[in-house]
Every structure is written in C-alpha cells, then in structure tokens.
N, CA, C and O atoms as a MOPAC input file, in Angstrom:
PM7 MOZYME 1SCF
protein

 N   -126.56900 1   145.27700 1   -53.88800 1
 C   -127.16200 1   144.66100 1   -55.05600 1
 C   -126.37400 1   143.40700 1   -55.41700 1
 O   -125.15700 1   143.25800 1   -55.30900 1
 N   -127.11700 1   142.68100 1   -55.78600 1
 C   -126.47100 1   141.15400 1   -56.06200 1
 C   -126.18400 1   141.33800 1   -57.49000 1
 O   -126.66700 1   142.26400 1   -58.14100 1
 N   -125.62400 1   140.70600 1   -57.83100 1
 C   -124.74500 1   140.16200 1   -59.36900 1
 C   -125.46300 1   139.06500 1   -59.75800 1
 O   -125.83700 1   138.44900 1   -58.76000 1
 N   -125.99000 1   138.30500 1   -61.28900 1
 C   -126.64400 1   137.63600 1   -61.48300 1
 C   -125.92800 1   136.65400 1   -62.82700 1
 O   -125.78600 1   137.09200 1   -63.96800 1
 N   -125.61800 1   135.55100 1   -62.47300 1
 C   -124.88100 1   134.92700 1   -63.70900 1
 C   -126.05700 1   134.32900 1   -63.94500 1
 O   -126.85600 1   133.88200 1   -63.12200 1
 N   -126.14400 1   134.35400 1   -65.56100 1
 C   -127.43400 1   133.89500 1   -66.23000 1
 C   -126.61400 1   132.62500 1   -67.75300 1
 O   -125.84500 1   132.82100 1   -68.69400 1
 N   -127.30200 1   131.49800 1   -67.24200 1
 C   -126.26600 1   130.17500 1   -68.36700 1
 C   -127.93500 1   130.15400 1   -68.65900 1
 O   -128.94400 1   130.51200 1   -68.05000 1
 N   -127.58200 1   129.45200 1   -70.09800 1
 C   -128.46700 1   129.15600 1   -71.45800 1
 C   -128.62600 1   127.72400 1   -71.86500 1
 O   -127.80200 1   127.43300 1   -72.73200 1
 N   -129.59900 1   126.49700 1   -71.44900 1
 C   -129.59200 1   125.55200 1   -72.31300 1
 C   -130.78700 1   125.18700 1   -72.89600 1
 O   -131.77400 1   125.92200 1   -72.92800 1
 N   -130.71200 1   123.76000 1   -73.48900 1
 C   -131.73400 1   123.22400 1   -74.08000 1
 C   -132.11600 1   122.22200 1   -72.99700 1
 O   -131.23300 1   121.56800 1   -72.44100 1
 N   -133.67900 1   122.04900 1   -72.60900 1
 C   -134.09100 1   120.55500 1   -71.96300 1
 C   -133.42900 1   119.31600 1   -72.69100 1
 O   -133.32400 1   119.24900 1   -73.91500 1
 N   -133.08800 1   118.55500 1   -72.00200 1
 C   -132.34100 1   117.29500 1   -72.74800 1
 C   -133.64600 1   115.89400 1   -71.93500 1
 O   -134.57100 1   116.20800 1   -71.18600 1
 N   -133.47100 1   115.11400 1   -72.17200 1
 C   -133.83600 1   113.79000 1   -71.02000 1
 C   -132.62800 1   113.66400 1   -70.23000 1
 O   -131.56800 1   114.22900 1   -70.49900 1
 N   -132.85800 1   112.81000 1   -69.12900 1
 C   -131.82300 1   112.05300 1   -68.38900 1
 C   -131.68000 1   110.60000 1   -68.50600 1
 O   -132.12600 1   109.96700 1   -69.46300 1
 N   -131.13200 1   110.14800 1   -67.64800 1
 C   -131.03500 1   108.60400 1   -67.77500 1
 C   -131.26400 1   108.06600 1   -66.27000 1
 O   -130.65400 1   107.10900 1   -65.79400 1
 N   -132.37500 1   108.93900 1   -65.50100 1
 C   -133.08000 1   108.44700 1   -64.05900 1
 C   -132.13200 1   109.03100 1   -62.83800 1
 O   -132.54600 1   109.79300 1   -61.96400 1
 N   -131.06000 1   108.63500 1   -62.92300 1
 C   -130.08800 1   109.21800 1   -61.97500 1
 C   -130.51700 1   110.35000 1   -60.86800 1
 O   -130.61400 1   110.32300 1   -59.64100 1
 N   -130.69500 1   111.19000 1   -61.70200 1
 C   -131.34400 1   112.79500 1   -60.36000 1
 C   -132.05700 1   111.51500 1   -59.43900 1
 O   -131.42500 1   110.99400 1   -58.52100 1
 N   -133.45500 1   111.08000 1   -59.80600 1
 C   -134.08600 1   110.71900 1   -59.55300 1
 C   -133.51200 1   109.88500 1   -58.23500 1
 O   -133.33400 1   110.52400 1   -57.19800 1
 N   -133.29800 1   108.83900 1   -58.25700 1
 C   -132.69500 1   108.15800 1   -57.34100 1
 C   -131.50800 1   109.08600 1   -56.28500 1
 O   -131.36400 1   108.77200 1   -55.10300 1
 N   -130.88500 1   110.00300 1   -56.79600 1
 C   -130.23400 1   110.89000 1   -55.90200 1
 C   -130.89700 1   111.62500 1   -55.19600 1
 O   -130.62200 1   111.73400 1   -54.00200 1
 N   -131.74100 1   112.18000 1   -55.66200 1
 C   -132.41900 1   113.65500 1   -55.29700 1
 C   -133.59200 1   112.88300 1   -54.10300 1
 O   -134.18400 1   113.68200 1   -53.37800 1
 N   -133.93900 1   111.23700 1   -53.90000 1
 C   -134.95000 1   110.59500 1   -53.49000 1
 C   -134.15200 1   110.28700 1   -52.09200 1
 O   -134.70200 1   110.08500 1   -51.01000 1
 N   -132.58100 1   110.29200 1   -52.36600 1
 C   -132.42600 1   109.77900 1   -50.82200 1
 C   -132.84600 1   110.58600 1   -49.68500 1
 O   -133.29000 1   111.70900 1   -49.92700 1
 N   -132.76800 1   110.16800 1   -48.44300 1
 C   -133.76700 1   111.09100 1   -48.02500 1
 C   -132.68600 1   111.90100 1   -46.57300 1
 O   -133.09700 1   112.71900 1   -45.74900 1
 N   -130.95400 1   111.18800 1   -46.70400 1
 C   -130.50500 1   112.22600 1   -45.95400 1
 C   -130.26900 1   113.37600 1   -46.88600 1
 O   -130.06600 1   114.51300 1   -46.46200 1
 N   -130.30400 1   112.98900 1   -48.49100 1
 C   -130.28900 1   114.71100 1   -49.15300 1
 C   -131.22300 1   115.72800 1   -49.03500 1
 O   -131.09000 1   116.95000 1   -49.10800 1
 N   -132.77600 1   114.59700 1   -48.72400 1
 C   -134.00600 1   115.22600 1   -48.37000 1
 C   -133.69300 1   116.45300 1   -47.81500 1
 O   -133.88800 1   117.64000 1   -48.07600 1
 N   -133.04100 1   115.65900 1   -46.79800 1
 C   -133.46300 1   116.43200 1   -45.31300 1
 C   -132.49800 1   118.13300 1   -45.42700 1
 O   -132.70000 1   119.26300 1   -44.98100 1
 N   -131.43300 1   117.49000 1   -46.26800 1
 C   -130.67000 1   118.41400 1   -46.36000 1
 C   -130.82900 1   119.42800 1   -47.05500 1
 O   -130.20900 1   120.47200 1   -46.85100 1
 N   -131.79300 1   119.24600 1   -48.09600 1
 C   -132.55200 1   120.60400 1   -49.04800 1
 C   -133.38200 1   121.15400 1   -48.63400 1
 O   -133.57700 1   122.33500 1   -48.91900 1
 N   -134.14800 1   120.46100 1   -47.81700 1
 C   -135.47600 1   121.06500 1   -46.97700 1
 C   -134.67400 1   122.10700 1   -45.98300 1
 O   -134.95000 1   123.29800 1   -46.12700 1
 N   -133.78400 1   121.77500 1   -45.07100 1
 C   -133.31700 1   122.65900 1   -44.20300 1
 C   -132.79000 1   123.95700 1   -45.03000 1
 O   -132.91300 1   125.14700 1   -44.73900 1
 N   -132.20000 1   123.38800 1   -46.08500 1
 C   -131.02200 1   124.90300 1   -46.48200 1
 C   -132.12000 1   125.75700 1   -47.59800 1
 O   -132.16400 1   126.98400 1   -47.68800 1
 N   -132.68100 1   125.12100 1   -48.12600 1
 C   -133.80400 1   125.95900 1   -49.45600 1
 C   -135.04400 1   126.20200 1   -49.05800 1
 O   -135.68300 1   127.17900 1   -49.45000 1
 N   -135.57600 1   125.15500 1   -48.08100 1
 C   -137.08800 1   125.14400 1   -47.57200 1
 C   -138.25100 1   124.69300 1   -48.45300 1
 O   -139.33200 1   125.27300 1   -48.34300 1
 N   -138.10300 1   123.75900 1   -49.26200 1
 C   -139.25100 1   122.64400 1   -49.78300 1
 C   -137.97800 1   121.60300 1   -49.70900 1
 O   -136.76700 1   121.73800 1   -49.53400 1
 N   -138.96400 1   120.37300 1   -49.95700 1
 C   -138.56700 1   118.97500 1   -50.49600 1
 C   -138.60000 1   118.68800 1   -51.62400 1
 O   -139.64500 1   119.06600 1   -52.15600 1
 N   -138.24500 1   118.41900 1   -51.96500 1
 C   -137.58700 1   118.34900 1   -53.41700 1
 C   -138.59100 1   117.23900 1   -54.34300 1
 O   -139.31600 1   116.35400 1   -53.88700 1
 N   -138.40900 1   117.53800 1   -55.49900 1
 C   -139.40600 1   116.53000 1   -56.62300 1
 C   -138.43400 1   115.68800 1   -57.18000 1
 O   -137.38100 1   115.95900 1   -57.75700 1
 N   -139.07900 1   114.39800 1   -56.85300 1
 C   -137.81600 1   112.98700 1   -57.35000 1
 C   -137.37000 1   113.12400 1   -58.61700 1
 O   -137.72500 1   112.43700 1   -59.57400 1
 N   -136.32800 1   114.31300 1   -58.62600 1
 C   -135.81100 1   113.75800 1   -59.61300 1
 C   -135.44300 1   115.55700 1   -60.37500 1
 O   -135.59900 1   116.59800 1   -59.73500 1
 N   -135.09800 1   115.50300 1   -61.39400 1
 C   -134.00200 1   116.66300 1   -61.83900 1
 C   -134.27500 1   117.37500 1   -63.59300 1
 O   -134.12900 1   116.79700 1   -64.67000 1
 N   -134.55900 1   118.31300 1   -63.40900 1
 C   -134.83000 1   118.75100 1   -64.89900 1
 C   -133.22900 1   118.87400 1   -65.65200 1
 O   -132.35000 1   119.12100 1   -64.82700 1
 N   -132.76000 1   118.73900 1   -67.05800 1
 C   -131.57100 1   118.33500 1   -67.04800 1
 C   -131.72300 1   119.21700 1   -68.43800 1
 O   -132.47200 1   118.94300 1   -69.37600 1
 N   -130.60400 1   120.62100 1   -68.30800 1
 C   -130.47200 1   121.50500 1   -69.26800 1
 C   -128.88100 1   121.21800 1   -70.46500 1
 O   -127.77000 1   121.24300 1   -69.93700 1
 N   -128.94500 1   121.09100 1   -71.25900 1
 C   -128.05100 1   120.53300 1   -72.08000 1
 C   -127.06100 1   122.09600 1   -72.09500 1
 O   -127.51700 1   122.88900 1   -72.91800 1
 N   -126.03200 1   122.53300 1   -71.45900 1
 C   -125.49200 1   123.85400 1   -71.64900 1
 C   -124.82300 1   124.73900 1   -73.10700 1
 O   -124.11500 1   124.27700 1   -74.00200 1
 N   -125.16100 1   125.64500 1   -72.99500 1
 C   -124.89700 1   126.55000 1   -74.10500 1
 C   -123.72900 1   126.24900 1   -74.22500 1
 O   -123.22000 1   125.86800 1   -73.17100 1
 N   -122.69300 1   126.26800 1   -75.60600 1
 C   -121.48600 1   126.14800 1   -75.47700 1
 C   -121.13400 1   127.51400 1   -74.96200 1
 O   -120.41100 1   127.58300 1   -73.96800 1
 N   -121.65800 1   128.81100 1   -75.64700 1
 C   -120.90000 1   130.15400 1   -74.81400 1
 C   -121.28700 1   130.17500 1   -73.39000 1
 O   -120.74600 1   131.17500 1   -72.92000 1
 N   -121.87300 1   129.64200 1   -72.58700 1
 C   -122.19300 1   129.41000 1   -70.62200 1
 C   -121.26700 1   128.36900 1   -70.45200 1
 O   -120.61300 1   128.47600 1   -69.41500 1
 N   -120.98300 1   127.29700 1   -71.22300 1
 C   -119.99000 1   126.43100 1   -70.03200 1
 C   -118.80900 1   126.79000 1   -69.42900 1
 O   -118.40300 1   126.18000 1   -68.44000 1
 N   -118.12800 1   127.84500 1   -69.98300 1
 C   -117.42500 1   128.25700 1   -68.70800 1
 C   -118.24900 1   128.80600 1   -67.44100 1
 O   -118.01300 1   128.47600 1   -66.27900 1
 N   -119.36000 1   129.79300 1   -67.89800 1
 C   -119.72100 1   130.21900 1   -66.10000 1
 C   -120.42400 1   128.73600 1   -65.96300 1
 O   -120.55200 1   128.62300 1   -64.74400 1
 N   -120.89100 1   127.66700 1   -66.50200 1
 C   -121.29600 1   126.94600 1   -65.44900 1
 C   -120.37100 1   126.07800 1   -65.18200 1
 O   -120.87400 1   125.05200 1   -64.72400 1
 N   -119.14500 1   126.03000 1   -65.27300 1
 C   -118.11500 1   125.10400 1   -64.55800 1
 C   -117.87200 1   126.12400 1   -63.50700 1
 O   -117.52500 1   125.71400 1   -62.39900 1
 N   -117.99700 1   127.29300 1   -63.69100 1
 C   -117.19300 1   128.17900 1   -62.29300 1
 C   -117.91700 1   128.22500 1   -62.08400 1
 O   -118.12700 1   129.40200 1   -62.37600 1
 N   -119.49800 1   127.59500 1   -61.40500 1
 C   -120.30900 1   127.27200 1   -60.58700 1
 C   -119.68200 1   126.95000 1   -59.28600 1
 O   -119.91900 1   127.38900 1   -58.16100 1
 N   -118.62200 1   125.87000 1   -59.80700 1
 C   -118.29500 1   124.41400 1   -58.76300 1
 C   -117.35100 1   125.54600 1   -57.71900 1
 O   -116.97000 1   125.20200 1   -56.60100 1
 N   -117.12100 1   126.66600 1   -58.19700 1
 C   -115.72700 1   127.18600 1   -57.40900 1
 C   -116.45400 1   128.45800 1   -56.94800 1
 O   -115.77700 1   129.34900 1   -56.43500 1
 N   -117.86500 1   128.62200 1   -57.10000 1
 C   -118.18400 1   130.06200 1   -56.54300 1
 C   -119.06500 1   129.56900 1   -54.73100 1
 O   -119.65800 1   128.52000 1   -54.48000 1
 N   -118.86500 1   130.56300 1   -53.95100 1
 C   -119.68800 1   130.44200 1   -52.91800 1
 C   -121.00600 1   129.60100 1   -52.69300 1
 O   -121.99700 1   130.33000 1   -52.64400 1
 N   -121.24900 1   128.37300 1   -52.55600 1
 C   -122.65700 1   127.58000 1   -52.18300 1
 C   -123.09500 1   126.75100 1   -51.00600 1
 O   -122.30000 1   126.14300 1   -50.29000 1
 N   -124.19400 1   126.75600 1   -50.86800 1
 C   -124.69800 1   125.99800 1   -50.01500 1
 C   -124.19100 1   124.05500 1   -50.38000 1
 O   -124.83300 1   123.39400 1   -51.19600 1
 N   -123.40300 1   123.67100 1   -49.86800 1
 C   -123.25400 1   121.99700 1   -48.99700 1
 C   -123.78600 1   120.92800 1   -48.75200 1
 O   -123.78300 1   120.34400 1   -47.66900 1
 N   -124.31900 1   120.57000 1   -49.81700 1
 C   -124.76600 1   119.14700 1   -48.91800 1
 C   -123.83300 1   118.09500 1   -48.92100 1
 O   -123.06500 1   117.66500 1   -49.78200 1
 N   -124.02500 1   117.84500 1   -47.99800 1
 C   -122.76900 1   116.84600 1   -46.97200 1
 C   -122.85300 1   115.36800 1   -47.64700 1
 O   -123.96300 1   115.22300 1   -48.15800 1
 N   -122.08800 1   114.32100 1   -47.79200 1
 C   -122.21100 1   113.36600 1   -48.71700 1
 C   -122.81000 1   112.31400 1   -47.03000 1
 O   -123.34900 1   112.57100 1   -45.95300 1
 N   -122.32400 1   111.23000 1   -47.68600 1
 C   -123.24600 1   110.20900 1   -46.40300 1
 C   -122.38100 1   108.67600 1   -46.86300 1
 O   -121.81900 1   108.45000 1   -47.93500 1
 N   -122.48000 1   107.94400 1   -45.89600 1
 C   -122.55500 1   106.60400 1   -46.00000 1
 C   -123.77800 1   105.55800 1   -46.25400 1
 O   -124.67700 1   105.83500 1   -45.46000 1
 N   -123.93500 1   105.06400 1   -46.62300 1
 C   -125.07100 1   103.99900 1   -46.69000 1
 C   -124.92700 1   102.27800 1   -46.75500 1
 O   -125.32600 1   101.73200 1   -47.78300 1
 N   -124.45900 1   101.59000 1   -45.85300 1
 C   -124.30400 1   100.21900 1   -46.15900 1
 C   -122.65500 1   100.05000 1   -46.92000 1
 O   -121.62400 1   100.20900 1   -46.26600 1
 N   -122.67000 1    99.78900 1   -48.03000 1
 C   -121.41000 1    99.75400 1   -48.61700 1
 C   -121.11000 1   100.92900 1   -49.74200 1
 O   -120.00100 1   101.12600 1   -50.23600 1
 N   -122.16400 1   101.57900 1   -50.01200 1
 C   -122.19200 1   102.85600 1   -50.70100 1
 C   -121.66300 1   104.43400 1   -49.72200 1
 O   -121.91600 1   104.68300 1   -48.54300 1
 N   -121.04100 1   105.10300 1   -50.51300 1
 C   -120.89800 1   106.25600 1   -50.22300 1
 C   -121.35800 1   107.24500 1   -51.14400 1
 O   -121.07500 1   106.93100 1   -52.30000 1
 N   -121.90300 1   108.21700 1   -51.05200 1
 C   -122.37500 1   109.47000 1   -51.36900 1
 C   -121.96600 1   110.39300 1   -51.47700 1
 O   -121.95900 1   110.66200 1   -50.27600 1
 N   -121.38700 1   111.59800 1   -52.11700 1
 C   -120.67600 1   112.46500 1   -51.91700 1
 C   -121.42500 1   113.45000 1   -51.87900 1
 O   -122.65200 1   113.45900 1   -51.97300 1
 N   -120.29600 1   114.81900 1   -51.66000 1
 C   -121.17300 1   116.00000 1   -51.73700 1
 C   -121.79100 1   116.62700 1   -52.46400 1
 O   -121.25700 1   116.42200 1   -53.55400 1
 N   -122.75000 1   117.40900 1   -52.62900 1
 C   -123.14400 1   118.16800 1   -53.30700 1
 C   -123.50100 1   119.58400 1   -53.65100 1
 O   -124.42700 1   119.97200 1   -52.93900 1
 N   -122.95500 1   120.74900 1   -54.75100 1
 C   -122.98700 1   122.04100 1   -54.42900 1
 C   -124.07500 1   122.27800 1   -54.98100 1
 O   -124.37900 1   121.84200 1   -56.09100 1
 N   -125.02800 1   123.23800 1   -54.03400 1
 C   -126.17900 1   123.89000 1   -54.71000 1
 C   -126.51000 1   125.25900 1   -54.57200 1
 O   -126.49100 1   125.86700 1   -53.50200 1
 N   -126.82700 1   125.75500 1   -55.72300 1
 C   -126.89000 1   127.42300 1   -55.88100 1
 C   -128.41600 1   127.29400 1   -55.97400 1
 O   -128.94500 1   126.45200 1   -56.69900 1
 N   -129.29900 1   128.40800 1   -54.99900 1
 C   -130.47700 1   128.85300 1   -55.34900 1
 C   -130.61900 1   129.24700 1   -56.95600 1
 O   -129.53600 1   129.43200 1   -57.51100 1
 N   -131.60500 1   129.37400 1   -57.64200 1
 C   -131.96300 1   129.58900 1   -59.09700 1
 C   -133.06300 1   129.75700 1   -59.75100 1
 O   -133.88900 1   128.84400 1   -59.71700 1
 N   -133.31300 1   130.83500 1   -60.42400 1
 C   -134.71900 1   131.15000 1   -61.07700 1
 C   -134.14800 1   130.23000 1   -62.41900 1
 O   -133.00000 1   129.89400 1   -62.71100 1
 N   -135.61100 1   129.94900 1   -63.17800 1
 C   -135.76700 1   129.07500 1   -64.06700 1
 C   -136.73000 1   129.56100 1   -64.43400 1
 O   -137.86100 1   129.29800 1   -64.02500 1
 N   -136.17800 1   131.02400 1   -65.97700 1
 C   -137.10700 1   131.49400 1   -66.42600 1
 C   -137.96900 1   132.52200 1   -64.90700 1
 O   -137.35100 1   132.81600 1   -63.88400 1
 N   -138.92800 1   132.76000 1   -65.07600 1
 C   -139.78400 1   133.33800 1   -64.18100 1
 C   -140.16800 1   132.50500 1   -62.99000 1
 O   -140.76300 1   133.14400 1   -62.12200 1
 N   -139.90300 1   130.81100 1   -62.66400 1
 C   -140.20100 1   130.48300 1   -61.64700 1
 C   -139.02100 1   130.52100 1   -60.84800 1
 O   -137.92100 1   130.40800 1   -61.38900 1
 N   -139.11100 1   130.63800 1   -59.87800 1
 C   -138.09800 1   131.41100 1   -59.09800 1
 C   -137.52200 1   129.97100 1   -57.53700 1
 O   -136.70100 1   130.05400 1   -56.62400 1
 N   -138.38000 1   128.97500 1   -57.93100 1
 C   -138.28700 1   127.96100 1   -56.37800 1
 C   -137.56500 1   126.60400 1   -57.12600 1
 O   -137.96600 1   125.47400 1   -57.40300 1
 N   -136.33500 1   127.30900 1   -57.29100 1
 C   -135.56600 1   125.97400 1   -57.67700 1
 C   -133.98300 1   126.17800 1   -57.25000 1
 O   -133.58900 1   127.21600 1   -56.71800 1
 N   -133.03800 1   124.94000 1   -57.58200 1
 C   -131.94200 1   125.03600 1   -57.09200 1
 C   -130.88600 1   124.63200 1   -58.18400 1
 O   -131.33100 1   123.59600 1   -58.67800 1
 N   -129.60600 1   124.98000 1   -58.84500 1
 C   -128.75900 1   124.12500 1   -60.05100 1
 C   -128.06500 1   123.08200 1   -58.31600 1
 O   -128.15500 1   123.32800 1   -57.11400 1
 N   -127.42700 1   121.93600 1   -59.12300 1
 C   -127.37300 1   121.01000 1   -57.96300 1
 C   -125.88700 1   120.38300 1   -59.05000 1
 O   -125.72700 1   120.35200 1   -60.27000 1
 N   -125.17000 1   120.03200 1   -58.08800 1
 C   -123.73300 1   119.91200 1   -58.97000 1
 C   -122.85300 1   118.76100 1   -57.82300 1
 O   -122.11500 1   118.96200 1   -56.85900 1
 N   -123.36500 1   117.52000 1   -58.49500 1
 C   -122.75600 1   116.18000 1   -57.66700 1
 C   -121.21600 1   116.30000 1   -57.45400 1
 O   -120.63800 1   116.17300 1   -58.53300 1
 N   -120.51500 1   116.46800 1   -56.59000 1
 C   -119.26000 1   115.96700 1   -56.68700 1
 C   -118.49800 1   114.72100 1   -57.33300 1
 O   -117.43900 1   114.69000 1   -57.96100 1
 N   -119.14600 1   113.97900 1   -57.07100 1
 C   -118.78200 1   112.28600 1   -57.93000 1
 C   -119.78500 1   112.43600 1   -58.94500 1
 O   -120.89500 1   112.95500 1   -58.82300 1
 N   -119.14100 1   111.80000 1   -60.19300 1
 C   -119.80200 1   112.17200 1   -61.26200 1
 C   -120.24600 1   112.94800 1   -61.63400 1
 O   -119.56500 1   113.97200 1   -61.69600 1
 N   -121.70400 1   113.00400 1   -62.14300 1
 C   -122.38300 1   114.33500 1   -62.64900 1
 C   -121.87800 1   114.55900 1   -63.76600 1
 O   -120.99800 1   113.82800 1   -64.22100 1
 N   -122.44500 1   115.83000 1   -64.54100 1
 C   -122.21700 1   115.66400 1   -66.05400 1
 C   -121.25700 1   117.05800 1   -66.23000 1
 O   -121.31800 1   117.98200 1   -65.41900 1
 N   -120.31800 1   117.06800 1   -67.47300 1
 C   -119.90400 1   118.24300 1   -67.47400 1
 C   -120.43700 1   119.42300 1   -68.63600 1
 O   -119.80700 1   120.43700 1   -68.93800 1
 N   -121.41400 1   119.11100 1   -69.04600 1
 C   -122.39400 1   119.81900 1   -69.96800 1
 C   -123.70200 1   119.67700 1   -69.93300 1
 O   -124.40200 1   119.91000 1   -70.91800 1
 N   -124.21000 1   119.24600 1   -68.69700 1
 C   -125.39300 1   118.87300 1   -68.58600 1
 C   -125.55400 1   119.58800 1   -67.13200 1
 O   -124.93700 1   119.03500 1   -66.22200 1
 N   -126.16700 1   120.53200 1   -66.86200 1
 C   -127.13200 1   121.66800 1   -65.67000 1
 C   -128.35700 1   120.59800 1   -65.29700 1
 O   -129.22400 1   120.09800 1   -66.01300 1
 N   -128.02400 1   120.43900 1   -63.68800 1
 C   -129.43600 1   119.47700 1   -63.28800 1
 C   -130.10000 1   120.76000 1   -62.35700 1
 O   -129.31900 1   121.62000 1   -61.95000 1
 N   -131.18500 1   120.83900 1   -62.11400 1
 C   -131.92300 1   121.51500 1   -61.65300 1
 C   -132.75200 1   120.76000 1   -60.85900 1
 O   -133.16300 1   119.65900 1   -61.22500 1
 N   -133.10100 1   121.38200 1   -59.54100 1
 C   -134.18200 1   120.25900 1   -59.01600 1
 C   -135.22200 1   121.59200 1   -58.34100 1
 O   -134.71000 1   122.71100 1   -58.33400 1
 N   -136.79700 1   121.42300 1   -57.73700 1
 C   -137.53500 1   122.17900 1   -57.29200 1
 C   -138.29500 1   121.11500 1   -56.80800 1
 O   -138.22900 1   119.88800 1   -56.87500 1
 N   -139.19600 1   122.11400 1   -56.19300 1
 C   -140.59200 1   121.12900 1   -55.37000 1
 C   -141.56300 1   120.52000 1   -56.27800 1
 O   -142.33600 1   119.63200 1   -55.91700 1
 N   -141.51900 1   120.97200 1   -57.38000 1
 C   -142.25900 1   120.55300 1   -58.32800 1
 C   -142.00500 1   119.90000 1   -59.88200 1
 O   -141.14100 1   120.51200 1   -60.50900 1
 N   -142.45300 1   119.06900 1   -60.40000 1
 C   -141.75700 1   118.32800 1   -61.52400 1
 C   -142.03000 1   120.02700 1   -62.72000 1
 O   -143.01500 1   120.65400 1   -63.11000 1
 N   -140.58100 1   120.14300 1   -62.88600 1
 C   -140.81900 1   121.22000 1   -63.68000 1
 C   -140.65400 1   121.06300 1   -65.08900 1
 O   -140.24700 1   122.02800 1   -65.73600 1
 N   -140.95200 1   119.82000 1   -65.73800 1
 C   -141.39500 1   119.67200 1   -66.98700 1
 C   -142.89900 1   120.25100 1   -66.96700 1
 O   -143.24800 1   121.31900 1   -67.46800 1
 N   -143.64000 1   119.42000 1   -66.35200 1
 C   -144.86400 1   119.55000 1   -66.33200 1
 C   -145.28100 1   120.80800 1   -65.76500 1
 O   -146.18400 1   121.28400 1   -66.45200 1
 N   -144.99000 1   121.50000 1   -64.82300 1
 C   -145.34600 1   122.95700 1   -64.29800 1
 C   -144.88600 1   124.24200 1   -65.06800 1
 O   -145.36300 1   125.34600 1   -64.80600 1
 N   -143.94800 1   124.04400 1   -66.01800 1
 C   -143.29000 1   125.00700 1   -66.66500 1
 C   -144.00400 1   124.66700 1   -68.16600 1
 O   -143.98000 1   125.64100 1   -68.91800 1
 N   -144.68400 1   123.35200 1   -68.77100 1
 C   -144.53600 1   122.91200 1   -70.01300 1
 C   -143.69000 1   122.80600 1   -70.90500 1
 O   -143.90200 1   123.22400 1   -72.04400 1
 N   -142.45700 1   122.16100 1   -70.50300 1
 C   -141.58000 1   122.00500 1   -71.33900 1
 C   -141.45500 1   120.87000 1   -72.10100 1
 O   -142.33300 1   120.02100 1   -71.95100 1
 N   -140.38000 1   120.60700 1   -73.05300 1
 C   -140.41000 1   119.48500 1   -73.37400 1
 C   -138.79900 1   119.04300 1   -74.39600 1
 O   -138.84900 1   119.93100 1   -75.24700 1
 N   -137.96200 1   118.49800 1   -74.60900 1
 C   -136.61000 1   118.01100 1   -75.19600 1
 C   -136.54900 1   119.27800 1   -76.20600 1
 O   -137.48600 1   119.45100 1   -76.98600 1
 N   -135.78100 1   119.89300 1   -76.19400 1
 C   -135.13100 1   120.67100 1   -77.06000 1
 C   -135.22100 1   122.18300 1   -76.52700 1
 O   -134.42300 1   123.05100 1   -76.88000 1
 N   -136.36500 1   122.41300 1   -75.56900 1
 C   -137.12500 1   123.77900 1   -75.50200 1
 C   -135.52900 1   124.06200 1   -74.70100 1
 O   -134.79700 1   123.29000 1   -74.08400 1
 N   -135.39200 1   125.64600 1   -75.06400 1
 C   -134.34500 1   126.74500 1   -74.62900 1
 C   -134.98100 1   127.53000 1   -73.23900 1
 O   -135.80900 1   128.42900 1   -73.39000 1
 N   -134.51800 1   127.10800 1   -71.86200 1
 C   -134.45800 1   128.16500 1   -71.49200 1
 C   -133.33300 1   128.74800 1   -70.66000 1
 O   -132.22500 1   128.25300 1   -70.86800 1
 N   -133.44900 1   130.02300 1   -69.46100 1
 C   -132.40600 1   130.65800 1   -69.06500 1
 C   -132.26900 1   130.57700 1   -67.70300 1
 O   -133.17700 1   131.20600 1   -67.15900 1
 N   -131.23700 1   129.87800 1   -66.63700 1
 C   -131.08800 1   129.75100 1   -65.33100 1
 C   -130.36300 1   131.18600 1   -65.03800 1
 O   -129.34000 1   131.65100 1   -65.54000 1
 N   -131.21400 1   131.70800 1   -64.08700 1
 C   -130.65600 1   132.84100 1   -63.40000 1
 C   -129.97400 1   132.42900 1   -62.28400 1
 O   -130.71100 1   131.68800 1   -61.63400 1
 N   -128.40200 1   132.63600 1   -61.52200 1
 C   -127.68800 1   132.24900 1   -60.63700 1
 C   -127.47300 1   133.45300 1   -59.98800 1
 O   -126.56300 1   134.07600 1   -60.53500 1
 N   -127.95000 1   134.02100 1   -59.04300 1
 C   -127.27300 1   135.16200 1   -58.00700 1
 C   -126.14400 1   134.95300 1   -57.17400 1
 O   -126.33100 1   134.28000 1   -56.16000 1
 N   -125.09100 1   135.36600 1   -57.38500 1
 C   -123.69400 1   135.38000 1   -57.62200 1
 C   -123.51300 1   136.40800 1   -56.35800 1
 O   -123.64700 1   137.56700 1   -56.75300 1
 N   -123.20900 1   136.31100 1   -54.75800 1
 C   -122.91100 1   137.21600 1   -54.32100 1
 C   -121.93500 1   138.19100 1   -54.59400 1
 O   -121.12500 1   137.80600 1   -55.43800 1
 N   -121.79900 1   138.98900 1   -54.28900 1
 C   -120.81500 1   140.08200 1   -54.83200 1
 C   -119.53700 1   140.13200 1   -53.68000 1
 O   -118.59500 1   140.91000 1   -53.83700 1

C-alpha cells in the first residue's frame, strides 16, 4: 500500500512562466515518455497552505521522476522534479518543481489539459493535491 501526502492551496494566477517552460519541447518529450500525455502550455499555480509548506518543500527531497535540464543557444535549463498527482478527483496530472527558480509557496501543476477550464476553477478556489509517497 502506498502512503499519500495530501498539501492544500488556493488557485493563484501566474506570471506566464509555466507556460513558456512547460512549451519547450525537449521537456515535451520528456513528460510524454515518463507520465504519458503531453502536456498543456502552461501550469495551474496553487498558492500553498501555510500548514503543507513543509510537506511541499520535502517534495524536492522525496523520490521523483527527472527531467534532465538542456542547453539551448546561450540559455541553459535546468532540472526538473516531478511527482505524479491527483488534483481533487482528476487524477492525470503532475506537481513539477524547477530547480532554478520556481516559487517557494507557490505548487505548479501541469496535465494534458488546461485545468482551469476542465476542473472550473478560478483565483482563490481551495483545492487538495494528492502526492503518493512511496513507502
């Protein structure tokens, strides 16, 4: 039986970022292989509970899937850790945790589908990321 860490936020906006990350397309390739969809440009962005930000900082230090950072021209890319994740009852998504930068109270989430619009959410709404935590 698996173990299930469950963090709490509010939808926040972003400031585009996922978007342009989540669009390059050696990360493409790299979510498609390890999760199995392609990903929707761009990142639902959960504002974290103050009682979850500790389990979601010990995100960065628990067992995950890798995506490998990259070069590009004069840019570099770093890595990125991603934990499979239910969101609420939809179950085809991933928390995604940039090595460079990224936020430290802010949970990005990405799926195949823009999950504002598939879930109906909207700035403030509460919901609950389920993280299966091997044992």
């Amino acid at each position: 039986m698996t173990a299930a860490m469950v963090i709490r936020g509010r939808v926040v906006s972003g400031c585009g970022e996922g978007r342009y990350f989540v669009g390059r397309k050696e990360y493409v390739m790299q979510i498609e292989e390890a999760l199995g969809f392609i990903p929707f440009p761009g990142t639902l962005n959960l504002q974290v509970e103050s009682a979850d930000l500790i389990s979601f900082q010990r995100l960065k230090d628990r067992p995950a899937i890798i995506l490998e950072g990259f070069s590009h021209g004069k840019r570099d890319y770093g890595k990125v850790i991603v934990h499979p994740c239910r969101l609420g009852d939809y179950g085809r998504c991933a928390v995604v945790i940039p090595e460079k930068g990224g936020y430290r109270e802010v949970m990005e989430v990405i799926a195949p589908h823009n999950l504002r619009e598939r879930l109906s959410l909207c700035d403030g709404d509460r919901v609950e990321v389920t993280v299966p935590v091997p044992g």
